[in-house]
C-alpha positions as CSV (number, residue, x, y, z in Angstrom):
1,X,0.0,0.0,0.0
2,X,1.3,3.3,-0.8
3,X,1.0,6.4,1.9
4,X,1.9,9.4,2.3
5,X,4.1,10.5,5.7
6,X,2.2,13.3,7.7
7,X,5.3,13.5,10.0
8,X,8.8,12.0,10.1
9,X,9.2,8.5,11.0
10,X,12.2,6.9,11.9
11,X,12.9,3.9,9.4
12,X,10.1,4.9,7.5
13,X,10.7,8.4,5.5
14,X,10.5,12.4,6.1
15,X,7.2,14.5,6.1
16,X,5.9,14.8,2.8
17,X,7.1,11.4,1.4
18,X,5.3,9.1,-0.7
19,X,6.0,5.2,0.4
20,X,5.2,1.5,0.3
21,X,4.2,-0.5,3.0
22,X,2.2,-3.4,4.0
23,X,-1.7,-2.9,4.0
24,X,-1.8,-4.1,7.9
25,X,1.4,-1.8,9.2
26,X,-0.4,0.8,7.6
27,X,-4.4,0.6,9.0
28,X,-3.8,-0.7,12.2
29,X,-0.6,1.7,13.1
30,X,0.0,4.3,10.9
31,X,-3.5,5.8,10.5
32,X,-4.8,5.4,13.5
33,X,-1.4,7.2,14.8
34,X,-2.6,10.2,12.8
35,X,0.9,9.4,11.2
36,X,0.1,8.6,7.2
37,X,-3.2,9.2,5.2
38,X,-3.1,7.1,2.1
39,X,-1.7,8.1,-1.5
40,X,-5.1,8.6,-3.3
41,X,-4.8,10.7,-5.9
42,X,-6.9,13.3,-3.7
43,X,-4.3,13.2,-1.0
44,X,-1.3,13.9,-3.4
45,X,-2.8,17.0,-5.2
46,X,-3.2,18.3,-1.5
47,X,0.3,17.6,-0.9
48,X,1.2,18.9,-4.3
49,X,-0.5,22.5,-3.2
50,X,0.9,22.2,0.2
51,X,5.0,22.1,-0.7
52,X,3.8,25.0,-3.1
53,X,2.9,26.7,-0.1
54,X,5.6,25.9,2.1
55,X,8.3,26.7,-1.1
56,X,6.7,30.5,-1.5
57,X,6.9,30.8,2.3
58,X,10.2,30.0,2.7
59,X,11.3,31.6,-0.4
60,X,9.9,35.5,1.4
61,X,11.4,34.3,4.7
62,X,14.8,33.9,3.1
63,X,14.2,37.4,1.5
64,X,13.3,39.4,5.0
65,X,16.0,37.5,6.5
66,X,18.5,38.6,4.4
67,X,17.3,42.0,4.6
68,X,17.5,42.3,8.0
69,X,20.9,40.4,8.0
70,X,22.0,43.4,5.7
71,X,20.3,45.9,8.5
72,X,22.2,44.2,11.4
73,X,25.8,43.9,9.9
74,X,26.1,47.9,10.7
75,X,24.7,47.9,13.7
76,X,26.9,47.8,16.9
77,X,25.8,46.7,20.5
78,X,27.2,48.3,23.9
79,X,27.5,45.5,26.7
80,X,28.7,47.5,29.9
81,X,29.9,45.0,32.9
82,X,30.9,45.4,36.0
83,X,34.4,44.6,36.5
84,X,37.1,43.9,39.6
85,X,40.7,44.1,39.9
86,X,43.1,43.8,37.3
87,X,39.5,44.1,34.7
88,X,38.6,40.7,35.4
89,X,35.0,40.3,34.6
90,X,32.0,39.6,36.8
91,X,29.9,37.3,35.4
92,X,29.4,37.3,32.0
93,X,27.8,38.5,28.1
94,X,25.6,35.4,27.3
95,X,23.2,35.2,24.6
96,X,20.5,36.2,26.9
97,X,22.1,39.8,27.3
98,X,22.9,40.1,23.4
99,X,19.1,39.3,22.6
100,X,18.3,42.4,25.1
101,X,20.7,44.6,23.8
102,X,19.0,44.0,20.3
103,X,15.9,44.6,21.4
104,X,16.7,48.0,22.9
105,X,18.2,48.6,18.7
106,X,14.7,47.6,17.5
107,X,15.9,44.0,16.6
108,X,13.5,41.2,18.1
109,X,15.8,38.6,17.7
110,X,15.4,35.1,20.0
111,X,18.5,34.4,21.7
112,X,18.5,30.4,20.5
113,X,19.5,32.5,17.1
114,X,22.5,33.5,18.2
115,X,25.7,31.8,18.0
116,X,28.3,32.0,20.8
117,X,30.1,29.3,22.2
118,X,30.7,30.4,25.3
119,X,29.7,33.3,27.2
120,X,32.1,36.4,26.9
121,X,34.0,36.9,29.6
122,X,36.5,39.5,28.9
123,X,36.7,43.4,28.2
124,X,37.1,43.8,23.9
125,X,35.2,43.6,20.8
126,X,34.0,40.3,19.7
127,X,31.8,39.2,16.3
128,X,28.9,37.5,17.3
129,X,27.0,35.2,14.4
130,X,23.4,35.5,14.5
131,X,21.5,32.1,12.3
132,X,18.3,33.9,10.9
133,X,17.1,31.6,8.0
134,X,18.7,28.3,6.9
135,X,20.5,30.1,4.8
136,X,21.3,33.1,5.8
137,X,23.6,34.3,8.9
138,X,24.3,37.8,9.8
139,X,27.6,39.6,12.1
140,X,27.0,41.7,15.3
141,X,30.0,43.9,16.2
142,X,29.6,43.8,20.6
143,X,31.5,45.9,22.3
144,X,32.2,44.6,26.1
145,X,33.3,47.6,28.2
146,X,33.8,48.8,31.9
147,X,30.5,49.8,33.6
């Protein structure tokens, strides 16, 4: 029996994909699981309009994303820490304090975006990645300075 995946399945096939399995697997598992509907020619023109759908949405996504990845590669965040003796740091610049210092620029960006390794811990000026799209990753220029 031919299906077609409404969700990943491991051993199986991605979201989307059109496969072969045996009439029982499929009605007593799969469909009741909400997992696969069957390949009728009904089903695949809907799938058809759907990744049509999903191909212009991502395809405008990509676009805003690169836009505002051409936005953020001027702009330059402050982070001002409190530091000790000999300017050793207390605490630290996490992703978590990047995200707010975006959002006092205007920039609602979600901190899981962000790329940093570790947090900062250090005085200087460091280039943070930020992952908006799939595709497309923009540069942050932060500045971490004396309070």
């Amino acid at each position: 029996m031919k299906i077609i995946l409404k969700q990943d399945y491991e051993n199986l096939g991605k979201l989307g994909e059109i496969v072969s399995v045996k009439d029982g697997f499929a009605r007593n598992f799969l469909f009741p699981k909400n997992i696969a509907v069957p390949a009728t020619s009904k089903n695949v023109r809907i799938l058809e309009e759907t990744k049509k759908h999903d191909e212009k949405r991502l395809a405008r996504d990509q676009i805003q994303a690169e836009k505002l990845a051409n936005e953020l590669e001027n702009v330059s965040l402050t982070a001002k820490v409190s530091v000790g003796e000999e300017d050793r740091v207390f605490g630290s610049v996490t992703t978590q304090t990047i995200s707010d210092l975006l959002k006092e620029k205007g920039y609602e960006i979600d901190k899981r975006k962000i790329k940093l390794d570790e947090p900062i811990k250090a005085l200087g000026i460091y280039t943070i990645s930020l992952k908006l799209h799939s595709d497309v990753e923009a540069k942050v220029r932060v500045w971490v300075v004396k309070e």
